[in-house]
N, CA, C and O atoms as CSV, one atom per row, in Angstrom:
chain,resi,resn,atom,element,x,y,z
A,1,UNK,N,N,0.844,-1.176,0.000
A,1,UNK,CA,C,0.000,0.000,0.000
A,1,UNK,C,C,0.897,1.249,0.000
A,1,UNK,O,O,1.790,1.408,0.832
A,2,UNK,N,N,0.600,2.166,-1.021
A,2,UNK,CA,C,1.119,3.441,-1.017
A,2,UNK,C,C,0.784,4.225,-0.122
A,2,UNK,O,O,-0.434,4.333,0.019
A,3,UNK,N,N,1.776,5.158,0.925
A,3,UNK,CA,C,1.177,6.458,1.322
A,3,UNK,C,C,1.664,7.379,0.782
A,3,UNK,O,O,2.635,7.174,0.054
A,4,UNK,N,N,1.065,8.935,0.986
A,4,UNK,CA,C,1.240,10.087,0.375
A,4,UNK,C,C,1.161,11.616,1.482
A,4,UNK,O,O,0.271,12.257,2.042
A,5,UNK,N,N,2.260,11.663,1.392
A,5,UNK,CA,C,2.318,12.680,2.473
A,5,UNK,C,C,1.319,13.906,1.450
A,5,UNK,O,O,1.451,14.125,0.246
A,6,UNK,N,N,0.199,14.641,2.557
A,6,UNK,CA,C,-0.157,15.215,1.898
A,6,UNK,C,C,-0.333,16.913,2.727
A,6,UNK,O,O,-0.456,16.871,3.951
A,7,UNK,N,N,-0.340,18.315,2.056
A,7,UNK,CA,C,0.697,19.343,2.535
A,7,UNK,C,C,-0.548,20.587,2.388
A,7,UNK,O,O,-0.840,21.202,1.364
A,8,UNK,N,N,-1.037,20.697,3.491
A,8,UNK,CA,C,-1.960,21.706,3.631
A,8,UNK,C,C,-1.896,23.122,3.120
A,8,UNK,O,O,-1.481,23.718,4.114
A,9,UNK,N,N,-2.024,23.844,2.357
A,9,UNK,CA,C,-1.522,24.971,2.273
A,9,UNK,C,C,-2.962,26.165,3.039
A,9,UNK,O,O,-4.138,25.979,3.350
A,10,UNK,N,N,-2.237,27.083,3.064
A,10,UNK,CA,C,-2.794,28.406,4.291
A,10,UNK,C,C,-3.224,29.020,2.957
A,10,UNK,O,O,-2.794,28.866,1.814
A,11,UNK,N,N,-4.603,30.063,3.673
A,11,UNK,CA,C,-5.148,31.103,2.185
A,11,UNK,C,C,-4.375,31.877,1.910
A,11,UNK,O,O,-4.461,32.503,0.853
A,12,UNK,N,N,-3.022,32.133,3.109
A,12,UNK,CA,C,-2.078,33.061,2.401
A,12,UNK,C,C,-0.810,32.457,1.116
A,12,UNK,O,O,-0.130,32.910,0.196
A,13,UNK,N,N,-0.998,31.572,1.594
A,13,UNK,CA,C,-0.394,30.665,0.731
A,13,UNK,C,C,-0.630,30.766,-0.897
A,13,UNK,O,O,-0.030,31.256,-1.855
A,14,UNK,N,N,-2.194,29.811,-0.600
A,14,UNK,CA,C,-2.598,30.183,-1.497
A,14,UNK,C,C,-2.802,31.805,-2.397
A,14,UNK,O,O,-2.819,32.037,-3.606
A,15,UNK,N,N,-2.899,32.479,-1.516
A,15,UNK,CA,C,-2.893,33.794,-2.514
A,15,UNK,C,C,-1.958,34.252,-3.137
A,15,UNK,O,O,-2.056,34.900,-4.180
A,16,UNK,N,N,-0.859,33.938,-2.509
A,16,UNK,CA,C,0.597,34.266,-3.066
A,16,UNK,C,C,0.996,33.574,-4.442
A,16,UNK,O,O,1.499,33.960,-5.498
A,17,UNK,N,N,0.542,32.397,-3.940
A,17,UNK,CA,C,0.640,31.537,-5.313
A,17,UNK,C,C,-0.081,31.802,-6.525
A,17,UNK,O,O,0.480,31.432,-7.556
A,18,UNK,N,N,-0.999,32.261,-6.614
A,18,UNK,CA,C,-2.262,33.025,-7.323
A,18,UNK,C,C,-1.708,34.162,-8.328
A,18,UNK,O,O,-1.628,34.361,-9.540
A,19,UNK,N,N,-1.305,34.918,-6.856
A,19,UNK,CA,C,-0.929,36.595,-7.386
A,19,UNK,C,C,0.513,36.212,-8.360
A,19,UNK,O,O,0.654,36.635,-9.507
A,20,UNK,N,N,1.418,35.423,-7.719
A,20,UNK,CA,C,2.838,35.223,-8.695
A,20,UNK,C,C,2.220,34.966,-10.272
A,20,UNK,O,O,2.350,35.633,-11.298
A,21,UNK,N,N,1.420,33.575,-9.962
A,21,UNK,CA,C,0.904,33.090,-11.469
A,21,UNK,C,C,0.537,34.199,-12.293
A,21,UNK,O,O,1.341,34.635,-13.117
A,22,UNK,N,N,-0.913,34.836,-12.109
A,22,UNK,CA,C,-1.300,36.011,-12.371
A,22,UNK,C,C,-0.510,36.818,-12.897
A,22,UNK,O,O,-0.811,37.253,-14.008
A,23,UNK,N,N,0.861,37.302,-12.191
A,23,UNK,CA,C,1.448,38.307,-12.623
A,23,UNK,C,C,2.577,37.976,-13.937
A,23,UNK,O,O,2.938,38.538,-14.971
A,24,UNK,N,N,2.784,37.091,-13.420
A,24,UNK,CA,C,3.748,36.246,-14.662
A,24,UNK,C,C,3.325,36.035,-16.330
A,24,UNK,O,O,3.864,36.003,-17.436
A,25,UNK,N,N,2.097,35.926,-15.749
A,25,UNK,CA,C,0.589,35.707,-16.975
A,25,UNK,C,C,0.919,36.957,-17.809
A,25,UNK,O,O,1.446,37.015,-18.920
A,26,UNK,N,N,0.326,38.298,-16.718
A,26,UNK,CA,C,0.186,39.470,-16.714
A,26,UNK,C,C,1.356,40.435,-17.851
A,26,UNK,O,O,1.126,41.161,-18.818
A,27,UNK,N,N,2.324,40.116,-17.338
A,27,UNK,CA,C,4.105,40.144,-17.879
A,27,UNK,C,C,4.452,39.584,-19.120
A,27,UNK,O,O,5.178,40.257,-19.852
A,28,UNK,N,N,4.073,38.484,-19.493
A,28,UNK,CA,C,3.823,37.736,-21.016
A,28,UNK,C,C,3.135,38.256,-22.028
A,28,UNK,O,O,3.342,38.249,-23.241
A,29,UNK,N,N,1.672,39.038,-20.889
A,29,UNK,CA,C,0.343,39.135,-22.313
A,29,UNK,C,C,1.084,40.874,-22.495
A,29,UNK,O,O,0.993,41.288,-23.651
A,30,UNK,N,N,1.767,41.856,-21.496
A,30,UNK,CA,C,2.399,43.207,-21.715
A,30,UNK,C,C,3.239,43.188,-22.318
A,30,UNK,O,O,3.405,44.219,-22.969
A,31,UNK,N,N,4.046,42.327,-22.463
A,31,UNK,CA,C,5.546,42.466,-22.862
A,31,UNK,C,C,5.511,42.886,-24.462
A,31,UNK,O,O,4.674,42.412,-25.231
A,32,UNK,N,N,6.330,43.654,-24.791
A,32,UNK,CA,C,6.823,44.202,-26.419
A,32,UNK,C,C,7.863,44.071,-26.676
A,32,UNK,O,O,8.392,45.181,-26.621
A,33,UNK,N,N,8.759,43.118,-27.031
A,33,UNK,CA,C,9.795,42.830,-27.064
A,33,UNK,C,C,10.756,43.179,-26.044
A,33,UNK,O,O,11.791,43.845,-26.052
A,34,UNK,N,N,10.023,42.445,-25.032
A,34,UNK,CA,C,10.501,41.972,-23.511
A,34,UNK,C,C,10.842,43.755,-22.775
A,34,UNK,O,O,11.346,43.972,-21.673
A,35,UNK,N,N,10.576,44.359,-23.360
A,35,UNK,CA,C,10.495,46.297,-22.334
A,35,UNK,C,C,8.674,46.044,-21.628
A,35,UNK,O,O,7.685,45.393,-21.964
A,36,UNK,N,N,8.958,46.774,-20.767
A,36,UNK,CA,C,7.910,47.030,-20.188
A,36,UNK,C,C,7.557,48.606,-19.759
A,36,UNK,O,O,8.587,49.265,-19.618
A,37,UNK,N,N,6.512,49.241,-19.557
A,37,UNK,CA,C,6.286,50.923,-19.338
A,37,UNK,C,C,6.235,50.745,-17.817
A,37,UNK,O,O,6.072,49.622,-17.339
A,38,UNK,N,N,6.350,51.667,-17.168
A,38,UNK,CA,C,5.992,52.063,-15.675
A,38,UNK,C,C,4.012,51.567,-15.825
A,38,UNK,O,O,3.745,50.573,-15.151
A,39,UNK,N,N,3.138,52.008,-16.386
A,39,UNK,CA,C,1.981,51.830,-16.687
A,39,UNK,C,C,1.956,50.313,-16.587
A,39,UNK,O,O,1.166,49.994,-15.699
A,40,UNK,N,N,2.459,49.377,-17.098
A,40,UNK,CA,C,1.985,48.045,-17.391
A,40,UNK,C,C,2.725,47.297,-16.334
A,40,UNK,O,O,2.198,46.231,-16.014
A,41,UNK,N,N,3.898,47.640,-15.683
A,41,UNK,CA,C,4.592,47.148,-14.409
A,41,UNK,C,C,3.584,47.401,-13.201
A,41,UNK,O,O,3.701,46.687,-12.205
A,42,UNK,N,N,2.698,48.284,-13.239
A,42,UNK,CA,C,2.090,48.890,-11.884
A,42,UNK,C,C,1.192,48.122,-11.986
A,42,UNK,O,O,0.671,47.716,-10.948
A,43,UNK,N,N,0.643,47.599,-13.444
A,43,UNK,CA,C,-0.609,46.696,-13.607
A,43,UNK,C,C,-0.410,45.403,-13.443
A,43,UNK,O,O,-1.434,44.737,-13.290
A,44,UNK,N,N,1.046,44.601,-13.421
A,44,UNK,CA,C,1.640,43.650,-13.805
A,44,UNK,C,C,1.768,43.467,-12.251
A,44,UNK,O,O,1.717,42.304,-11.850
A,45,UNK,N,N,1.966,44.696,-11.114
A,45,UNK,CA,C,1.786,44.155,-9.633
A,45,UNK,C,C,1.262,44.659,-8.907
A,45,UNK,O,O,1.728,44.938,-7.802
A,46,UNK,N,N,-0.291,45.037,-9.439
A,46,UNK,CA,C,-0.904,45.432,-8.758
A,46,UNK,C,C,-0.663,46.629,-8.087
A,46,UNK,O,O,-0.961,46.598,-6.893
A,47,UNK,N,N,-0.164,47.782,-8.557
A,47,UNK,CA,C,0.429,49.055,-7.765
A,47,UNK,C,C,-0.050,49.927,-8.455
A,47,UNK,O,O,-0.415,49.664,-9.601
A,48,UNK,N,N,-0.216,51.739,-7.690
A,48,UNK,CA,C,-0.418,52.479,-8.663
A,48,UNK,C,C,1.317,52.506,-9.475
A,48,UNK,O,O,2.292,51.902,-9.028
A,49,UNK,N,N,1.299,53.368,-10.726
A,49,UNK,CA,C,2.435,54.125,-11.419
A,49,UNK,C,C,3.216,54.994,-10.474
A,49,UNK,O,O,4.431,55.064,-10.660
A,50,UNK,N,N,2.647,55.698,-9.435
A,50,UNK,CA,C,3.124,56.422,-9.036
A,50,UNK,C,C,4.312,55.250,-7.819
A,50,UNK,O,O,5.494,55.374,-7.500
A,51,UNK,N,N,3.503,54.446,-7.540
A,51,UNK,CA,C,4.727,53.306,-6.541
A,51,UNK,C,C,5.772,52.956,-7.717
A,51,UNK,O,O,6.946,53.303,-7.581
A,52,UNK,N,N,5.425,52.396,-8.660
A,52,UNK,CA,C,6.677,52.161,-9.691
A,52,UNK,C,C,7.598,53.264,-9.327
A,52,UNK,O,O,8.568,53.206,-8.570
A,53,UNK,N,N,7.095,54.366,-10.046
A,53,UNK,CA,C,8.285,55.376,-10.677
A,53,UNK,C,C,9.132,55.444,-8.939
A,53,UNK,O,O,10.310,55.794,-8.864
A,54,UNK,N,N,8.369,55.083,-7.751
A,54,UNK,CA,C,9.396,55.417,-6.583
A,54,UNK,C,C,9.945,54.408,-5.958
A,54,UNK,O,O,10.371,54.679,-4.836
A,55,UNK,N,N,10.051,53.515,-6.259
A,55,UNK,CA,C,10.297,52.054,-6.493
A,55,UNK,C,C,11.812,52.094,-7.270
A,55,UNK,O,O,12.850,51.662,-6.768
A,56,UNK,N,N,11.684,52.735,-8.658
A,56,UNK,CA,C,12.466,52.948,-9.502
A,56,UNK,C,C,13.493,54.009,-8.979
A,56,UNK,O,O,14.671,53.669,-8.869
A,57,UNK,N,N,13.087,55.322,-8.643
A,57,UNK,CA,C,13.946,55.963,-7.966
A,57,UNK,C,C,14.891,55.686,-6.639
A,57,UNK,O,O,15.997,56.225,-6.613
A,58,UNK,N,N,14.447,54.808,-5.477
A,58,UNK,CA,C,14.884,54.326,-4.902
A,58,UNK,C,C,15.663,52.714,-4.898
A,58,UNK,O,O,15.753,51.840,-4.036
A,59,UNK,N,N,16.173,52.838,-6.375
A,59,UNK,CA,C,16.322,51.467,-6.718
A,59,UNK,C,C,16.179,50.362,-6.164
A,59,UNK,O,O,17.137,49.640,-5.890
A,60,UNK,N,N,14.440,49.939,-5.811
A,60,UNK,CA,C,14.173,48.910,-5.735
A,60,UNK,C,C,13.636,47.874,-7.084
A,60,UNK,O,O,13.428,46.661,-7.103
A,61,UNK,N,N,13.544,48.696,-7.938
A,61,UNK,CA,C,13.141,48.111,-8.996
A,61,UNK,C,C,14.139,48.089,-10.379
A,61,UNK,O,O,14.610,49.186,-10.679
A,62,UNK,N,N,14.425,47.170,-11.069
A,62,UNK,CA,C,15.602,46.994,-12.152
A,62,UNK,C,C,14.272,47.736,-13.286
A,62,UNK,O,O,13.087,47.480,-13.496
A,63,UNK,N,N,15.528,49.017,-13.946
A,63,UNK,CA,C,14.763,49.159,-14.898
A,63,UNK,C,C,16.121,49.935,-15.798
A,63,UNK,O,O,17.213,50.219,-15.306
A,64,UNK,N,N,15.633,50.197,-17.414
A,64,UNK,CA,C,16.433,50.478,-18.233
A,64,UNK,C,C,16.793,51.806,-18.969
A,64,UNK,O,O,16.451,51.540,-20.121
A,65,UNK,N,N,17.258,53.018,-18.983
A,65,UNK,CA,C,17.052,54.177,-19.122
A,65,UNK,C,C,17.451,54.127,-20.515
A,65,UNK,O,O,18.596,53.792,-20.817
A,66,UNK,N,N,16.589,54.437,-21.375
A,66,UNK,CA,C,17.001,54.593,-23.141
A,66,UNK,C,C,16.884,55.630,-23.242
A,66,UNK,O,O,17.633,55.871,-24.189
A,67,UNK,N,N,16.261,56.959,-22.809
A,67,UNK,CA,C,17.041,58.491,-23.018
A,67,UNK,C,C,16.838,58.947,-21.710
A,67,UNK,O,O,16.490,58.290,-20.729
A,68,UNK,N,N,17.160,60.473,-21.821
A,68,UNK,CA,C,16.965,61.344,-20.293
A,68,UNK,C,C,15.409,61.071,-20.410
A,68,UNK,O,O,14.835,60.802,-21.465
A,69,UNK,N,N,14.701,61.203,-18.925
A,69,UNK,CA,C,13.591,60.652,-18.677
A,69,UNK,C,C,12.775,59.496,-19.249
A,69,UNK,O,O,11.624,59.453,-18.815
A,70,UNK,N,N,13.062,58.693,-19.991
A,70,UNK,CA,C,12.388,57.629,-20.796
A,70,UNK,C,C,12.907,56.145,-20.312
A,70,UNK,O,O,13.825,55.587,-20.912
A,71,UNK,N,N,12.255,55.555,-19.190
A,71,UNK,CA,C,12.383,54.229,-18.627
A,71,UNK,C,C,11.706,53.134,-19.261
A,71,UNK,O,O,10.529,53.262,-19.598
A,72,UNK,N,N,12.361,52.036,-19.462
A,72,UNK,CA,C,11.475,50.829,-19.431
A,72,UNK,C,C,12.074,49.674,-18.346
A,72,UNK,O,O,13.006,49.922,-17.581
A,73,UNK,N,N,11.327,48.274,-18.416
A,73,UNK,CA,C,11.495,47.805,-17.679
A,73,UNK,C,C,11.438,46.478,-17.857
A,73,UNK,O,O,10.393,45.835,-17.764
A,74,UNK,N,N,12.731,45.920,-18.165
A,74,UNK,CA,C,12.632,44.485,-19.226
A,74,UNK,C,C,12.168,43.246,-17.742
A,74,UNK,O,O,12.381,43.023,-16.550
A,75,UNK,N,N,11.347,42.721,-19.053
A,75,UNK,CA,C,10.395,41.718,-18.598
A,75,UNK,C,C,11.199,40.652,-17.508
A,75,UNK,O,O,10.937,40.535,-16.311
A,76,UNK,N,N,12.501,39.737,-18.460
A,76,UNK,CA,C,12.817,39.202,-17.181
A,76,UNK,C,C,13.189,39.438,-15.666
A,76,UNK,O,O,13.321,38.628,-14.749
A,77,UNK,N,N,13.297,40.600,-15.697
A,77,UNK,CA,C,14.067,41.481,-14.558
A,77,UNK,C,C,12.674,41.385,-13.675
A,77,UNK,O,O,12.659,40.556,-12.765
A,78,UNK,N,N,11.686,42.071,-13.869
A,78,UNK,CA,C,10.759,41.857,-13.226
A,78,UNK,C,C,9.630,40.392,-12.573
A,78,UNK,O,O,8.809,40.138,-11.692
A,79,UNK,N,N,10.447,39.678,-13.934
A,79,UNK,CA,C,9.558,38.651,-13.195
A,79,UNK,C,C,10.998,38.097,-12.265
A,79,UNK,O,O,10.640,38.055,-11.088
A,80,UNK,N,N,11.937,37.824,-12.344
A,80,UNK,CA,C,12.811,37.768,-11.331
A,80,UNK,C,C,12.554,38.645,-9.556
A,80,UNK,O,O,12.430,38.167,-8.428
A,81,UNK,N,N,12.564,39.955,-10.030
A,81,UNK,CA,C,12.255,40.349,-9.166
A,81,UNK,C,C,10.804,40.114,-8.180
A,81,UNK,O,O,10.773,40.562,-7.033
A,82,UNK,N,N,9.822,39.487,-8.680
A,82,UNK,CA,C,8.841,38.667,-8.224
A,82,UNK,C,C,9.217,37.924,-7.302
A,82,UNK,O,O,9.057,38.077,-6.091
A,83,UNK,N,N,9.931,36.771,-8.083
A,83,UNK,CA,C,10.616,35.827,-7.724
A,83,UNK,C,C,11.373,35.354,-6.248
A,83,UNK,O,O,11.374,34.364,-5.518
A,84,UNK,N,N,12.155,37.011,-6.302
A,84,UNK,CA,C,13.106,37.323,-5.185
A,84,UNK,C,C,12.009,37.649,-3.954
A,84,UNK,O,O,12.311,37.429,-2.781
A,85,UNK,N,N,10.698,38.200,-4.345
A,85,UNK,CA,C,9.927,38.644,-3.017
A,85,UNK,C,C,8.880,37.759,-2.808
A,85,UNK,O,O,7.815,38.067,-2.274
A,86,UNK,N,N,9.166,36.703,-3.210
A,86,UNK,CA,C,7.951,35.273,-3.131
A,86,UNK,C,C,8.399,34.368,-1.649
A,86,UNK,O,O,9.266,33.499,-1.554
A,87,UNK,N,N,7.536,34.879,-0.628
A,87,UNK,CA,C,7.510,34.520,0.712
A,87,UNK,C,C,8.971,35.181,1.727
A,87,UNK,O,O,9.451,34.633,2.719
A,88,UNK,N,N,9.352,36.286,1.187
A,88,UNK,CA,C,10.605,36.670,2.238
A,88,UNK,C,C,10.102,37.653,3.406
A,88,UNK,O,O,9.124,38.401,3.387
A,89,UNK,N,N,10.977,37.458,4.357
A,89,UNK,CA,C,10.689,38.482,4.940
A,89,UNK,C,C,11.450,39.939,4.908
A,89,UNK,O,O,12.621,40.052,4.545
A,90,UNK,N,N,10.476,41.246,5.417
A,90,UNK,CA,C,10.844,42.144,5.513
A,90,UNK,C,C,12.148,42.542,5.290
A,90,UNK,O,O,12.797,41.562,5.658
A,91,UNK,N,N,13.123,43.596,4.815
A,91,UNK,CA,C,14.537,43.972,4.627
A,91,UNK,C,C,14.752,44.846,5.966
A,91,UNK,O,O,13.699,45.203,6.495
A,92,UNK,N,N,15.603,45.132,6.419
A,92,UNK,CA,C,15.681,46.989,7.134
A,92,UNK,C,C,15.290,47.672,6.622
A,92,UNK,O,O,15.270,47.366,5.429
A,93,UNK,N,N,14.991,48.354,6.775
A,93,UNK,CA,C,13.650,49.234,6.666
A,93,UNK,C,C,12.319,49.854,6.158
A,93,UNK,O,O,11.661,50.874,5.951
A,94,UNK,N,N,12.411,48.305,6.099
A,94,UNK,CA,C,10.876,47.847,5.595
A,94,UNK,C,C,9.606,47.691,6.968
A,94,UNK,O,O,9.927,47.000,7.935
A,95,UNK,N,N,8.779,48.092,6.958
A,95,UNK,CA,C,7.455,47.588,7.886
A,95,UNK,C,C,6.860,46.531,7.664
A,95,UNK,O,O,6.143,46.375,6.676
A,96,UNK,N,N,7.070,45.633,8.563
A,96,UNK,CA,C,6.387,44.170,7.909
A,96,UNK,C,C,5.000,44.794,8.055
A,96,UNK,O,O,4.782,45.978,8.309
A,97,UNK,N,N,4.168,43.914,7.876
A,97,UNK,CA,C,2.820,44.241,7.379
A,97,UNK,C,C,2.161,43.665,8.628
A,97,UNK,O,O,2.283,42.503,9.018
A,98,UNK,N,N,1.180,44.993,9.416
A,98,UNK,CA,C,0.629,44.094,10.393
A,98,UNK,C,C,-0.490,43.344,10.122
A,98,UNK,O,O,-1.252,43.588,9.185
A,99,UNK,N,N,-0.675,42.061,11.235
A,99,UNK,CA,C,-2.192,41.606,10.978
A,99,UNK,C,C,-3.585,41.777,11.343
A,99,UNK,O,O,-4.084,41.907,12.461
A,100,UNK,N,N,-4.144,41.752,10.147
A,100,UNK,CA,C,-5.651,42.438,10.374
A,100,UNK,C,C,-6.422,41.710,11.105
A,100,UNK,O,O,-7.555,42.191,11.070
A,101,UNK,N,N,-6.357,40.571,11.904
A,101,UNK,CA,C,-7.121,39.916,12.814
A,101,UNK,C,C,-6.329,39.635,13.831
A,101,UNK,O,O,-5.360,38.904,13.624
A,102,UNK,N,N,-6.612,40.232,15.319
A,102,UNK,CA,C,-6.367,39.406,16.472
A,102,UNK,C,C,-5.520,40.331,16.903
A,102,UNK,O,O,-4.504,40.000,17.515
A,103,UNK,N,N,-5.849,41.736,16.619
A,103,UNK,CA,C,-4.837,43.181,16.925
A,103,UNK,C,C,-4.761,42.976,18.603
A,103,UNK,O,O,-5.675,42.542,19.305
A,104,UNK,N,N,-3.455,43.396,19.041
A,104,UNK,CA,C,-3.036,43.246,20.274
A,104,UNK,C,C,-3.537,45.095,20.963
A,104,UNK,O,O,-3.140,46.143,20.453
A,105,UNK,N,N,-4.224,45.016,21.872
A,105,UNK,CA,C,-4.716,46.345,22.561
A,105,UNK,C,C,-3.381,46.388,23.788
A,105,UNK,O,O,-2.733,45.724,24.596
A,106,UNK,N,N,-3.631,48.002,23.057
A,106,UNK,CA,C,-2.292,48.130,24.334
A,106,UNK,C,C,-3.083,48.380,25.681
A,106,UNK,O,O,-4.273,48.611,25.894
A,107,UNK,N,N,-1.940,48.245,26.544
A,107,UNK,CA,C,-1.762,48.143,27.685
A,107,UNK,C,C,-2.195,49.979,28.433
A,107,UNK,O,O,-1.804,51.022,27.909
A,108,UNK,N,N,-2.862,49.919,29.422
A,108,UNK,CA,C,-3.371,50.952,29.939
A,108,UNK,C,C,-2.071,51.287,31.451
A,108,UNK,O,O,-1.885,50.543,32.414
A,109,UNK,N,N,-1.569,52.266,31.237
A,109,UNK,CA,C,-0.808,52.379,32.641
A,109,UNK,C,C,-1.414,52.971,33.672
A,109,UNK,O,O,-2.055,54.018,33.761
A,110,UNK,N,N,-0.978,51.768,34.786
A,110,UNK,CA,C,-1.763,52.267,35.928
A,110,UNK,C,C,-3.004,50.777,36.194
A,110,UNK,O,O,-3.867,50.537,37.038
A,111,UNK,N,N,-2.662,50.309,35.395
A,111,UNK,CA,C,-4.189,49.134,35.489
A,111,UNK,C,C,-3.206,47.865,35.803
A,111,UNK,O,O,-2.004,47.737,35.570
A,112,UNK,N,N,-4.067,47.041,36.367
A,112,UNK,CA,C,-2.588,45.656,36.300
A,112,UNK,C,C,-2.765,44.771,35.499
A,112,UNK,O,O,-1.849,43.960,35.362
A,113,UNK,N,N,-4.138,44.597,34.603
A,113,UNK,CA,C,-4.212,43.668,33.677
A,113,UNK,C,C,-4.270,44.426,32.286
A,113,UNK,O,O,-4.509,43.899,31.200
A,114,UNK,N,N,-4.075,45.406,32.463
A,114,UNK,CA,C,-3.883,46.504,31.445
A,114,UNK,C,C,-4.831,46.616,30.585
A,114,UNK,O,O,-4.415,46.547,29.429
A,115,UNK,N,N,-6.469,46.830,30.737
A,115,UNK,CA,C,-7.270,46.886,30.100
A,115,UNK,C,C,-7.974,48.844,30.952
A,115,UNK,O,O,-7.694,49.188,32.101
A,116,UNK,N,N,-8.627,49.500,30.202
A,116,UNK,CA,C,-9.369,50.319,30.623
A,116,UNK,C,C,-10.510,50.501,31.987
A,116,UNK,O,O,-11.597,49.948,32.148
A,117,UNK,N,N,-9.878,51.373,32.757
A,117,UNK,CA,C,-10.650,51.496,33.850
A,117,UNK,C,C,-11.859,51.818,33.602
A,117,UNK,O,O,-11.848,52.180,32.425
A,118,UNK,N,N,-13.375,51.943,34.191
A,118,UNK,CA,C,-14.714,52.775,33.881
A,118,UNK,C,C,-14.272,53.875,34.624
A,118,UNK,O,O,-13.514,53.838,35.593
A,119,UNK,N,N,-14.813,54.897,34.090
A,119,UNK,CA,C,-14.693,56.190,34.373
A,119,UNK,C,C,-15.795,56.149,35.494
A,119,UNK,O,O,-16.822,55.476,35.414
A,120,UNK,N,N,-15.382,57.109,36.743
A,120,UNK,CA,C,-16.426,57.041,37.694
A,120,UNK,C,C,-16.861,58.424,37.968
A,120,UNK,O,O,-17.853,58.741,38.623
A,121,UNK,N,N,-15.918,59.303,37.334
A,121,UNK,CA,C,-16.125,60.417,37.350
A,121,UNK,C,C,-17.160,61.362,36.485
A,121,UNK,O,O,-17.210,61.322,35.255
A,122,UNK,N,N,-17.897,62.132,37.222
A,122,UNK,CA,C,-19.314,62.786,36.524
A,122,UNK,C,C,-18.597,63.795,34.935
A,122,UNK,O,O,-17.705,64.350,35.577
A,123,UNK,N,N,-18.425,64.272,33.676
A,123,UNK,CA,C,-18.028,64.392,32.952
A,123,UNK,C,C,-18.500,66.115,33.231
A,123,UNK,O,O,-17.855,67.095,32.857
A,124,UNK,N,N,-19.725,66.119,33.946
A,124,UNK,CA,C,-20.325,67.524,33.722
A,124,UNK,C,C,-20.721,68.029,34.908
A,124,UNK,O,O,-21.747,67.456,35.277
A,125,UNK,N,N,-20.308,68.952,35.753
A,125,UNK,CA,C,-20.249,69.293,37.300
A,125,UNK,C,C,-22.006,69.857,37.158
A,125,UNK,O,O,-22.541,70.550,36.293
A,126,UNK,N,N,-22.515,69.270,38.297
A,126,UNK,CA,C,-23.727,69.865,38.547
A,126,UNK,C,C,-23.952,70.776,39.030
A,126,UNK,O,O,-23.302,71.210,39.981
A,127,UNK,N,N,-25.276,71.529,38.347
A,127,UNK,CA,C,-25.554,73.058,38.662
A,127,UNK,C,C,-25.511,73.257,40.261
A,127,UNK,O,O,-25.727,72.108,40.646
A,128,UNK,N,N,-25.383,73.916,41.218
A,128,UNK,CA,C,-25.917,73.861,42.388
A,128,UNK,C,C,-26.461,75.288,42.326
A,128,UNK,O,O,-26.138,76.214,41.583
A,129,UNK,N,N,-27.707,75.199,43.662
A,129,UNK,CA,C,-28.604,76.590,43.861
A,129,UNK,C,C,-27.745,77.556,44.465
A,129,UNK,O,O,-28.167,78.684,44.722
């Protein structure tokens, strides 16, 4: 009898795997003799143009200068660069990404289990005669 180890994957998982395919897809059906525009890179990962071009300026992104101001952005480079950010973590000084379920509440000083006291105090002093 055969067994088969078999390998659960997580929806993040799965999405990652999705979005790479997708974009790779994406990168094939743009490409013009393998250049790419800032326009079709932003579409190719989901970003506005305006993240490209600063992406590009801060050389995080490989791209190709054919005159003063006129970038492209050859295809393999980018899907490489995919490649390189397929499950890594964060660089220096990067913000990992926090998670949207199960946010940790901070701590209240002065409390010992560090949750919010009730206010016992009247908010609005009463008139007196």
């Amino acid at each position: 009898m055969e067994t088969f180890e078999l390998t659960l994957l997580t929806r993040e998982d799965v999405v990652r795997i999705v979005r790479s395919e997708l974009a790779k897809r994406d990168v094939e059906r743009f490409s013009h003799e393998g250049l790419l525009t800032a326009i079709e890179v932003g579409q190719v990962l989901s970003v506005k143009t305006s993240t490209v071009w600063a992406w590009r300026r801060e050389g995080k992104l490989p791209y190709i200068e054919l005159a003063p101001g006129e970038y492209r952005f050859r295809t393999s480079d980018i899907l490489a660069w995919i490649d390189e950010r397929e499950g890594r973590e964060p660089t220096i000084g990067e913000k990992p990404k926090k998670a949207r379920h199960g946010k940790e509440k901070k701590k209240v000083p002065g409390s010992s289990d560090g949750r919010k006291k009730p206010c016992t105090k009247s908010r609005v002093d009463p008139i007196t005669p």
